[in-house]
C-alpha atoms as one frame of an Amber mdcrd trajectory, in Angstrom:
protein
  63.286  10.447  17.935  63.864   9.109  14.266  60.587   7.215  12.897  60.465
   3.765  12.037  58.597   4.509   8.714  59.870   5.919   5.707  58.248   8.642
   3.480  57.069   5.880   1.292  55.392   4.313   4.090  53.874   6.895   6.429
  52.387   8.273   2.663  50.335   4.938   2.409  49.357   5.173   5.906  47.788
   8.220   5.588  46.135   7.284   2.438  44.319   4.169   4.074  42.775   6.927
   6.595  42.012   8.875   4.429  39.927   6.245   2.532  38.881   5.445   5.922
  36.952   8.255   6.904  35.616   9.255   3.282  33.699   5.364   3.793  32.382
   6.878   7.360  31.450   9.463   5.376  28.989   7.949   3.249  27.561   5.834
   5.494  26.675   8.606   7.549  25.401  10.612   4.710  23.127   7.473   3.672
  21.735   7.157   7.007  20.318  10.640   6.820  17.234  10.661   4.907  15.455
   8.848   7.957  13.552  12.542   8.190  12.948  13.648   5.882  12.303  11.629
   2.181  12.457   7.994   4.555  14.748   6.548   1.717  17.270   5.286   4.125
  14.419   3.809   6.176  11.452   2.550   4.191  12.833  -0.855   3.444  13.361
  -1.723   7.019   9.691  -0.575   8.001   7.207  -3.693   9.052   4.061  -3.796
  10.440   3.091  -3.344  13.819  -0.786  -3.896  13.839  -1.773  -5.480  10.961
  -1.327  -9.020   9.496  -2.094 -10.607   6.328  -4.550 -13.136   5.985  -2.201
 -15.831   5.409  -1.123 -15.246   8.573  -4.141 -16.293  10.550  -4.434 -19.739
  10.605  -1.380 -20.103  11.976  -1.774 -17.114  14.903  -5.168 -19.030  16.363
  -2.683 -21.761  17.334  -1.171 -19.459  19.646  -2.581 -19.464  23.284  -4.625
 -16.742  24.447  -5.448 -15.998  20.846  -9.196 -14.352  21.150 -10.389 -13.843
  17.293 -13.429 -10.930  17.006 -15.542 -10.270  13.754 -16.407  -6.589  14.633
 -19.805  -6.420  12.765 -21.406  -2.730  11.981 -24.965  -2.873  10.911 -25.400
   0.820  10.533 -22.889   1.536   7.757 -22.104  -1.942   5.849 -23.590  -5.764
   5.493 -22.585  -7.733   8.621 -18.932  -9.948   8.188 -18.929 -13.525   8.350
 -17.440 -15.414  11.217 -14.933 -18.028  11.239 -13.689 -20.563  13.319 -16.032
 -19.693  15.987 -14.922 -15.641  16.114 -16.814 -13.468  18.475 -19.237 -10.933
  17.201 -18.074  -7.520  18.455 -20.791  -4.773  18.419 -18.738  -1.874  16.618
 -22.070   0.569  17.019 -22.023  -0.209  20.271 -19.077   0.359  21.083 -18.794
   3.695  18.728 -22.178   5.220  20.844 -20.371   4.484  24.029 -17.238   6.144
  23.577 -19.060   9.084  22.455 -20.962   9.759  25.574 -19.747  12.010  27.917
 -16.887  11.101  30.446 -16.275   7.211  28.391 -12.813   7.360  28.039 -12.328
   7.751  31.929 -15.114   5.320  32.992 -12.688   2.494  33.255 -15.144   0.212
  34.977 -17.172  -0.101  32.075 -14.439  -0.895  29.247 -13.495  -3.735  31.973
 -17.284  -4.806  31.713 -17.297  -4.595  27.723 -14.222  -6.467  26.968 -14.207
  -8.819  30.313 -17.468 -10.164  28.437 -15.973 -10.913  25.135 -13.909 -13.417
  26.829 -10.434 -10.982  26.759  -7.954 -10.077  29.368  -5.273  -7.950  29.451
  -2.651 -10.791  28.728  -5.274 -11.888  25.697  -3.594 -11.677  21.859  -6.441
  -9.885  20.159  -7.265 -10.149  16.203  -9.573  -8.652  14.678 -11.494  -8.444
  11.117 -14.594  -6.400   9.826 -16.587  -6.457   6.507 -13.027  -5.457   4.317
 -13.014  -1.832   5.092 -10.327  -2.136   7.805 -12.049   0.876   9.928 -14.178
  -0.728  12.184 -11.625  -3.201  13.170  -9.013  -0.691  13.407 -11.413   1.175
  15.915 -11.712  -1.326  17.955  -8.172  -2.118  17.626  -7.460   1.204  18.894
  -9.921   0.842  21.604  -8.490  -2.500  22.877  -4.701  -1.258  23.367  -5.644
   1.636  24.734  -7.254   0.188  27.470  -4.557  -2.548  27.769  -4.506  -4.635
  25.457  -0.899  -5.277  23.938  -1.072  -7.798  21.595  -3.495  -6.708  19.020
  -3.832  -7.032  15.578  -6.489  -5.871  12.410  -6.508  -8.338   9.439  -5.636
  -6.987   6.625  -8.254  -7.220   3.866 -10.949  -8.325   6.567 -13.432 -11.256
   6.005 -12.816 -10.816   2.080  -9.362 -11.647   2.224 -10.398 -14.794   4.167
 -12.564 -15.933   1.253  -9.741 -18.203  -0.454  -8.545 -19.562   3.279 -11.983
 -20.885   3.514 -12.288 -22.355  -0.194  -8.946 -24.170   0.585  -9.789 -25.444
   3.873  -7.266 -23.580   6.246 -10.475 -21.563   7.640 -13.997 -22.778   8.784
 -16.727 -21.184   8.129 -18.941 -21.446  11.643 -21.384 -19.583  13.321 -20.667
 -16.525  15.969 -18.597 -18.056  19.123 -19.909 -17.751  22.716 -17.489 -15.802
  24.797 -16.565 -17.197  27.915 -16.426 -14.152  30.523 -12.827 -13.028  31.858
 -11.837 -10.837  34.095 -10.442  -7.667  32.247  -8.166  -5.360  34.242  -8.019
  -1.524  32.480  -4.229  -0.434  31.921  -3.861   2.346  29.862  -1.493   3.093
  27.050  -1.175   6.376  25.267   1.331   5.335  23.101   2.213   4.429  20.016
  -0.542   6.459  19.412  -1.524   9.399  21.549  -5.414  10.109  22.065  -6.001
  13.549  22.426  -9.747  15.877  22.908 -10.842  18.696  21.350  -9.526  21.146
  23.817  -5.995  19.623  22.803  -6.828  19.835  19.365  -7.867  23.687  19.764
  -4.889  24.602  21.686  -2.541  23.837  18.542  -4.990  25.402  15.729  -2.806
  28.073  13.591   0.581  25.858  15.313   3.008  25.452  12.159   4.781  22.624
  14.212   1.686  20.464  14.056  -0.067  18.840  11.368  -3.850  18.301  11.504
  -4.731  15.641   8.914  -8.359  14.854   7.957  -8.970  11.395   6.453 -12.477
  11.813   5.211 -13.104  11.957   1.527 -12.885  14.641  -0.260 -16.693  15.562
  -0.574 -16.956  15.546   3.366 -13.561  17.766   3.958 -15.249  20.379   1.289
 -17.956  20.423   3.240 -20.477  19.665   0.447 -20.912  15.787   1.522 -22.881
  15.739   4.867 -23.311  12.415   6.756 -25.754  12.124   9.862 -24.743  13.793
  12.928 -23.019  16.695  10.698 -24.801  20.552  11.358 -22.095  22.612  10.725
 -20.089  20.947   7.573 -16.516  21.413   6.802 -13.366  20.755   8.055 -11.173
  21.882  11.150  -9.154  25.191   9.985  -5.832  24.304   8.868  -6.159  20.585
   8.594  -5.351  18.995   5.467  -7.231  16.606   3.191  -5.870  13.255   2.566
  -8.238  10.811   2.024  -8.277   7.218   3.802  -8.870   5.593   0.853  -5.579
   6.641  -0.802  -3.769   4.466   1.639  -5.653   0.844   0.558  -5.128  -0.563
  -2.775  -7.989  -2.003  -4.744  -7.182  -5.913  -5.905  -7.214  -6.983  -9.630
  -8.008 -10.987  -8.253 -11.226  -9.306  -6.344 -13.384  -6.448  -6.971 -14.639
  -6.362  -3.211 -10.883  -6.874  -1.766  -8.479  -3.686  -0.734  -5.532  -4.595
   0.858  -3.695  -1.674   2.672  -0.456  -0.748   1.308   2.696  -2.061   3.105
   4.906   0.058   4.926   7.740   1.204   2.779   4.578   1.910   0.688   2.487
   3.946   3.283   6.094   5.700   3.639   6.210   6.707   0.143   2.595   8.258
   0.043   2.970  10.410   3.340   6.434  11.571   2.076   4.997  12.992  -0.791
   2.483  14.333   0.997   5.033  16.477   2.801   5.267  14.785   6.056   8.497
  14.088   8.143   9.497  11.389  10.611   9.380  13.521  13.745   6.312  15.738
  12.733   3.426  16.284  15.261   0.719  14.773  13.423  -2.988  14.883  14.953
  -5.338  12.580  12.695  -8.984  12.318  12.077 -12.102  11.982  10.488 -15.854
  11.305  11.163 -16.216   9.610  14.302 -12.784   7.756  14.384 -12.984   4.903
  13.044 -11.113   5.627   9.357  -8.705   8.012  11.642  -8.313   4.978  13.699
  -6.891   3.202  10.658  -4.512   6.246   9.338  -3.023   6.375  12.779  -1.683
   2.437  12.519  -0.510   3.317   9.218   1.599   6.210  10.081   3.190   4.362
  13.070   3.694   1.380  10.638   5.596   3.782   8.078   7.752   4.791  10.894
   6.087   8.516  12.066   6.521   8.427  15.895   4.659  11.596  17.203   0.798
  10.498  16.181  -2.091  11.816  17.919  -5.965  10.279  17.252  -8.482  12.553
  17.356 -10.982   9.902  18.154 -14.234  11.839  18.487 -13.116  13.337  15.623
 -15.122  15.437  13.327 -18.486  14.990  14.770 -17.314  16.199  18.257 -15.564
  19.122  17.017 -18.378  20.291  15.231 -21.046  20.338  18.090 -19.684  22.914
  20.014 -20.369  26.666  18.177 -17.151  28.182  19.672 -15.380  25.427  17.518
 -14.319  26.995  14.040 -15.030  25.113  10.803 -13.664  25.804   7.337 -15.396
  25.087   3.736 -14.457  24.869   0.536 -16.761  26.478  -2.073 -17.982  25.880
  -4.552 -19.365  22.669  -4.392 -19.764  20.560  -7.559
């Protein structure tokens, strides 16, 4: 059958597709850094966990907002407490999860968080002294045993210092909880918790990275906190520090903010990570791994694992290897 088109014509038809596809082209080209340098990515990542201070005054109008200052008397001066928050025992808490058989003993989280006044279908935010840990513990604790809605402040009670100056915060004394009846669901996911025997089933893997958030001194093995006998760090893990993720504040010399996401993105790319990556975090007794493991979910890593008893745990038991760095200085 003769064609309808001429030459002329069926030539600029097949020019058109050709431009055509070369445009698919680069759009799928641009849409694959996702694994591995995050450039296609990191300026769609937001927060899951953590909100600014700003954003506070507004979230206690919510309903079913409970508000915790998660105080640690061991480590730092106790936080402040506004607008009636409840004091949240983050010793306490820490000691319990370390005994033996806590993370299965489901009656007793419903106890613990039943009497802060928190159900399952509570929103949950939470600040500590500024160090983002604690809260992030307890953070971690909460959605794990059901908690969805739960969120650390970023900056803790020292980024609520100018909300209080201006007003938009009240500075009060510790609220009374009113008891609730808290029904355990558990969620291993975002992040997955996982015990030493998981975490010395995958020593000398390639496929999964062990990352130690400590500071340097302690990973070396030449800084020993209490609890430590056998100083060091688990073999193969790598050292990147917690600290590295917050940046200090010109405005405040007691106020570090951690970084935003595309940030976060940025400083785990160059630390060689990728998207997909089995990454196991932790540190002393969970609380700054606690902290690393929202950050890597906010910077879009989707197979994290929290070591929670961490350090401390794995070093108690001789048959558990430990490497140093030497020499000390």
């Amino acid at each position: 059958m003769p064609s309808n088109l001429s030459r002329k014509g069926k030539t600029g038809l097949v020019r058109i597709a050709v431009l055509i596809v070369l445009q698919l082209m680069l759009l799928v080209v641009a849409g694959c850094g996702s694994d591995g340098s995050g450039a296609g990515t990191a300026s769609t990542l937001s927060t899951r966990f953590v909100m600014t201070a700003d954003e506070l005054p507004v979230a206690l109008q919510r309903p079913n907002v409970v508000l915790l200052s998660v105080q640690s008397s061991l480590e730092v001066a106790a936080s402040g407490f506004v607008n009636n928050a409840i004091a949240v025992d983050d010793d306490a808490l820490t000691t319990f999860s370390e005994t033996a058989g806590a993370f299965t003993n489901f009656s007793a989280w419903a106890q613990i968080f039943g009497a802060l006044g928190i159900t399952a279908n509570s929103e949950v935010i939470l600040y500590d002294d500024g160090e983002i840990k604690f809260a992030s513990r307890v953070r971690f604790l909460l959605y794990y045993f059901g908690v969805r809605r739960s969120f650390i402040v970023n900056g803790g009670y020292n980024a609520l210092q100018p909300l209080i100056a201006d007003g938009q915060l009240t500075s009060t004394a510790a609220g009374t909880p009113i008891p609730a009846t808290f029904v355990v669901a558990v969620q291993n996911n975002p992040i997955h918790l996982v015990n030493q025997a998981d975490v010395s089933a995958v020593l000398g893997d390639p496929a999964v990275t062990l990352i130690d958030v400590r500071t340097v001194g302690e990973f070396d093995g030449c800084q020993v906190l209490p609890g430590i006998t056998r100083p060091g760090h688990i073999p193969g893990a790598r050292n990147l520090p917690v600290e590295n993720l917050l940046t200090p504040q010109a405005s405040d010399p007691n106020l570090s903010l951690l970084d935003s996401p595309p940030d976060l993105r940025a400083i785990f790319d160059d630390f060689g990570l990728h998207t997909h990556d089995q990454i196991i975090a932790y540190c002393h007794d969970g609380a700054k791994s606690s902290l690393a493991a929202v950050s890597l979910i906010d910077a879009g890593y989707d197979n994290v694992s929290l070591y929670y008893l961490s350090y401390l745990d794995w070093q108690q038991n001789p048959a558990d290897p430990v490497e140093t760095v030497t020499p000390c200085s």
